[in-house]
C-alpha positions in Angstrom: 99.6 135.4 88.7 100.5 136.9 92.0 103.1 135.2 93.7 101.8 135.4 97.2 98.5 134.1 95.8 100.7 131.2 94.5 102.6 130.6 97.3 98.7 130.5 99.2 97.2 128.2 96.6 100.1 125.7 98.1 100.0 126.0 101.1 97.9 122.8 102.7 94.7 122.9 104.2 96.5 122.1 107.5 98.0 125.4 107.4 95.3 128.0 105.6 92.6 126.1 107.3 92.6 127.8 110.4 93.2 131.0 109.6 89.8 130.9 107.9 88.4 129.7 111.0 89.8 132.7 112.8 92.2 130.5 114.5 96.0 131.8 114.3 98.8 129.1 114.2 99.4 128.3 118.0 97.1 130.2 119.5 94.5 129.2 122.5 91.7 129.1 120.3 93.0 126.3 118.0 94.6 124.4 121.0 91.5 124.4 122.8 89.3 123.1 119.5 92.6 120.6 119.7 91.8 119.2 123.0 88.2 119.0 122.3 88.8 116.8 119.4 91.3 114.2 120.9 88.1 114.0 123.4 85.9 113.7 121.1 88.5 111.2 119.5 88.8 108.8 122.6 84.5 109.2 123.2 84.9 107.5 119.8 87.2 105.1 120.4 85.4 103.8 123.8 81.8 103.7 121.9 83.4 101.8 119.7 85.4 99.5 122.0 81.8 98.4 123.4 80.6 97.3 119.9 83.8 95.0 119.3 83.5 94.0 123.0 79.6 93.0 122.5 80.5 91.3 119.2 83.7 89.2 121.1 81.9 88.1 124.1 81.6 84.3 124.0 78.0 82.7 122.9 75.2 84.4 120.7 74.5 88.3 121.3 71.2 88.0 121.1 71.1 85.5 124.8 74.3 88.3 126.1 71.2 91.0 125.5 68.2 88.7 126.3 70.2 88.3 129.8 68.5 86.3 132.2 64.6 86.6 130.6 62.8 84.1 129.1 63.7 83.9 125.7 60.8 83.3 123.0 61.0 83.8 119.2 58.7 87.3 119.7 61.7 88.1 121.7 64.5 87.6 120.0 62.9 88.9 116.6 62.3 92.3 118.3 66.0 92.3 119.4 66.9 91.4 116.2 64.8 94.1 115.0 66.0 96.4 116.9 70.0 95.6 117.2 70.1 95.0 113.3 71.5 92.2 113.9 70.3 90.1 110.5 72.6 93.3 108.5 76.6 92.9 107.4 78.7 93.5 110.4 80.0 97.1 109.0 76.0 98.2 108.5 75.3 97.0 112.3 78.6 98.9 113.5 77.4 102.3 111.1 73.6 101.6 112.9 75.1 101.2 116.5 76.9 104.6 115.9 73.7 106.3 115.0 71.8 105.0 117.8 74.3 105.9 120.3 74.6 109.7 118.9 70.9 110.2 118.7 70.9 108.9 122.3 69.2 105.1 122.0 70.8 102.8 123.8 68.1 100.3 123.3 66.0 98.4 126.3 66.6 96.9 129.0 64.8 93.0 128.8 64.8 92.9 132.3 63.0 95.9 133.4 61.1 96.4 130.4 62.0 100.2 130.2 63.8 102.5 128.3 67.6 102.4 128.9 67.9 106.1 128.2 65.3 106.6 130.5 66.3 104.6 132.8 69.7 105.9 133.2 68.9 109.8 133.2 66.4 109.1 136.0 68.8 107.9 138.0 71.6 110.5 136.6 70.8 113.3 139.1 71.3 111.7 142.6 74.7 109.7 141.2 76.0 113.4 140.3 74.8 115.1 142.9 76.8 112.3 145.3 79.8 113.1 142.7 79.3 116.5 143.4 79.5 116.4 146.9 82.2 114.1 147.1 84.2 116.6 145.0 83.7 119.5 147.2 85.0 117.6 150.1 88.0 116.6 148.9 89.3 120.1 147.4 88.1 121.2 150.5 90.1 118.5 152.6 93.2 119.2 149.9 93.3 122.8 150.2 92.7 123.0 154.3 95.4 120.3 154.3 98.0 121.6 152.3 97.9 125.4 153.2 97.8 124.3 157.1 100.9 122.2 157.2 102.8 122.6 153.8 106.5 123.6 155.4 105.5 122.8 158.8 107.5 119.7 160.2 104.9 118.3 162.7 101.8 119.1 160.9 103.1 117.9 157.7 104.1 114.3 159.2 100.7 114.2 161.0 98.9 115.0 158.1 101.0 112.7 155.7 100.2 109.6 158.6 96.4 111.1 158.2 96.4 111.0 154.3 98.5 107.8 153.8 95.3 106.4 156.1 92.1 108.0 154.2 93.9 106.1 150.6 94.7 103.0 152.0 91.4 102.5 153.1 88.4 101.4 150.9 85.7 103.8 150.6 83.2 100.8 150.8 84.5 100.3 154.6 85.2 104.0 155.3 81.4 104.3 154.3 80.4 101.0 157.0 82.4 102.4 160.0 81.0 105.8 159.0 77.7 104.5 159.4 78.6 102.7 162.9 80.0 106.2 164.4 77.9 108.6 163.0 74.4 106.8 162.2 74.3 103.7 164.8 75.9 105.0 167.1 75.3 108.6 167.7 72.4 108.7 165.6 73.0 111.9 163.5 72.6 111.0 160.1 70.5 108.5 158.4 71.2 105.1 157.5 69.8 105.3 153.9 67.9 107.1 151.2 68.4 110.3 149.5 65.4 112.3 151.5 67.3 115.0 152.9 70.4 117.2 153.0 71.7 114.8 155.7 71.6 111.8 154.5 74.1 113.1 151.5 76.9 114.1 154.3 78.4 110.3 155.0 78.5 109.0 151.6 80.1 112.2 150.1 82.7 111.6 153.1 83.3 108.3 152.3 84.1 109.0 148.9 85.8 112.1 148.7 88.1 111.8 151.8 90.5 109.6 149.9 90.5 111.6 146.9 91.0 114.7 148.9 93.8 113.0 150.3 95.8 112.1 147.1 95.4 115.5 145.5 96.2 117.1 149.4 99.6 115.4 149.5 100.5 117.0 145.6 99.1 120.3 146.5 101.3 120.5 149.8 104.3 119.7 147.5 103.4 122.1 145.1 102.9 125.1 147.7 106.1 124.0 149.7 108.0 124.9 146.4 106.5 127.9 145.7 107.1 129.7 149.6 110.9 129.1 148.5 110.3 131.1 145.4 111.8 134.4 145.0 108.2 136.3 144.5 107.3 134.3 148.5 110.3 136.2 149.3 109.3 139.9 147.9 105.3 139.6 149.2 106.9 138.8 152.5 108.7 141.9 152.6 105.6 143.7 152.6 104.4 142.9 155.8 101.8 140.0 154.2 100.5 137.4 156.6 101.7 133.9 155.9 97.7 132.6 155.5 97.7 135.5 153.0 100.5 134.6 151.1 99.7 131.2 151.4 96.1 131.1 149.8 96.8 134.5 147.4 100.3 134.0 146.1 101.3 130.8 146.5 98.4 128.5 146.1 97.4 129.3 142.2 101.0 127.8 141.4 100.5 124.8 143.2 97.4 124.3 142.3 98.6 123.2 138.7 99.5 119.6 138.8 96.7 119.3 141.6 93.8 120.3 138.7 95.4 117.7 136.7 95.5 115.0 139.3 91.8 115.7 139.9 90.8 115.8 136.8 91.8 112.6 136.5 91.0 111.3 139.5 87.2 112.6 139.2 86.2 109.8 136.8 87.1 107.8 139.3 84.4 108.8 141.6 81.8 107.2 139.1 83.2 103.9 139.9 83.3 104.5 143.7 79.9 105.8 143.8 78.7 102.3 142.4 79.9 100.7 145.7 78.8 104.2 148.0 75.4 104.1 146.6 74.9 100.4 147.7 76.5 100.8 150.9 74.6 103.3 151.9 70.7 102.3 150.6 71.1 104.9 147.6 69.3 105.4 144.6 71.3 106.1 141.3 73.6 104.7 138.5 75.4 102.1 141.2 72.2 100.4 142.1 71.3 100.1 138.5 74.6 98.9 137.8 74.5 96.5 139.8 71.5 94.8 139.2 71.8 95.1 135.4 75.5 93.1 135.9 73.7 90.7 138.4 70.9 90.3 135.9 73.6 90.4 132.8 71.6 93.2 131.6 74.3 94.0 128.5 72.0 97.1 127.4 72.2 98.8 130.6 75.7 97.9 131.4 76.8 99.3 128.1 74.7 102.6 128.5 76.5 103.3 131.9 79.5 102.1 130.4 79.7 104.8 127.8 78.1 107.7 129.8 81.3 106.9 132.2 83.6 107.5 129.4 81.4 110.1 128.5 81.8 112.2 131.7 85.3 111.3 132.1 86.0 112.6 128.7 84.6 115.6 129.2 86.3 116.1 132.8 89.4 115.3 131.1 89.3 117.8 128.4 87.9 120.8 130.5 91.3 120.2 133.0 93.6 120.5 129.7 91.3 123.8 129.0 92.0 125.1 132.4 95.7 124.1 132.3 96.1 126.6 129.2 94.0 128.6 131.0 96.1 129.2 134.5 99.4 128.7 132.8 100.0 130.8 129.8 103.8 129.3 129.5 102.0 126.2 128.1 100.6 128.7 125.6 104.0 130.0 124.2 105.2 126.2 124.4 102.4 125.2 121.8 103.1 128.1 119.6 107.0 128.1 119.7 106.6 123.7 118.8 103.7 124.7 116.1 106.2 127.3 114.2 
């Protein structure tokens, strides 16, 4: 026998298994499919996290999903039915995984509907809030930091302005929004999603403070890079400081930012619970709400998991885009993998 076929037959999947694939040892292939699968590892983990939690909450599941209905036998037999709940606790666990990848997260008692229905009807105006909140605060971040970053009296007044927008709830920045903007001057609406307008106060109210945290990092980040050597050379020929600023200076910086908002970003979900009610709303917040006030466990877990959902996803396309911007993080891979 050929020795190098030997020495192959060997080898462990671990090693020959991605070769196959087309993925070489290190590369940004494999350490992208890496990051998708510790995702895809914690999704797991938090789908299953709501099944133990379900089966550990004190008194019988079937009156925790009931909620606050009026329970009769027909009732309970259909959740029963449905939550295979009369099967071996392993079978019920295997079943609750197969409902929740074919997308059934059962019905909700107290509105007599659909859960999946119910929550992707009420998806698109929670993103679009998310959306919009995200846009003001890189926009916020970026005008912040590239303004004042090295710039003694700028910098302090924006750090006084910054250190304000996180202490402050976005619950009560959203009600003394509304008394400046909608009471008082009468420019935006009070409530609703009906128009452009009335999506301009309660993206403020949750993005400002984001904006600020990930404003204060990104100033930090660019005031080390003008003291780089390359800040030095672009200077020398004849670039203006907004230039070198936003060109050169702002892709380095911009680094541990991305991270920070990737992280942060799931945190706009749980912000846009309170937003949404604050400001008359519809979306995932209201029906959050009134499935907790109604104990309403099938909704609650349905937004539960999309929440990890979306934050997993977030979380793994920031570790994509870190490879992506730095390629040092590339070579550090493949030099640990060798």
């Amino acid at each position: 026998m050929d020795p190098q076929n030997t020495t192959a037959i060997r080898r462990s999947p671990a090693a020959w298994l991605p070769e196959r694939l087309g993925l070489k040892r290190g590369g940004l292939a494999l350490q992208i499919a890496a990051r998708i699968g510790s995702g895809l590892l914690v999704l797991w983990a938090a789908v299953t996290l709501s099944f133990v939690s379900l089966q550990l909450a004190p008194g019988d599941i079937v009156s925790l999903l009931i909620g606050e209905q009026l329970r009769t036998p027909e009732v309970e037999a259909t959740i029963r039915a449905e939550w295979g709940l009369d099967a071996p606790l392993p079978l019920q666990y295997l079943s609750y995984l197969s409902r929740i990848l074919h997308g059934d997260f059962g019905r909700s008692y107290i509105l007599q509907t659909d859960v999946t229905g119910l929550v992707l009807s009420q998806m698109l105006p929670t993103l679009k809030l998310t959306a919009a909140a995200l846009v003001v605060a890189l926009v916020f971040a970026v005008a912040s930091a590239v303004s004042t970053a090295g710039r003694r009296v700028p910098r302090a007044i924006a750090g006084a302005l910054e250190l304000t927008l996180v202490s402050t709830p976005s619950f009560w920045l959203g009600i003394l929004l509304l008394f400046v903007f909608s009471f008082t001057l009468k420019l935006f609406p009070v409530s609703g999603d009906r128009s452009f307008s009335a999506l301009v106060l309660p993206a403020l109210a949750l993005g400002l403070s984001l904006g600020a945290v990930v404003g204060q990092v990104l100033r930090e980040g660019l005031e080390r890079a003008l003291e780089e050597p390359f800040a030095l050379t672009v200077r020398s020929w004849g670039t203006s400081d907004l230039v070198l600023r936003l060109r050169h200076c702002l892709r380095h910086a911009a680094l541990p930012a991305v991270t920070l908002t990737g992280w942060l970003v799931g945190n706009l979900l749980s912000g846009a619970v309170i937003t949404e009610s604050v400001f008359g709303r519809p979306g995932l917040g209201r029906v959050t709400v009134e499935a907790v006030l109604g104990h309403d466990l099938p909704v609650v877990l349905a937004v539960a998991i999309l929440s990890a959902f979306v934050y997993v996803a977030l979380s793994t396309l920031v570790d994509v885009l870190y490879l992506l911007l730095d390629p040092r993080l590339r070579d550090e891979s493949r030099e640990t993998g060798r």
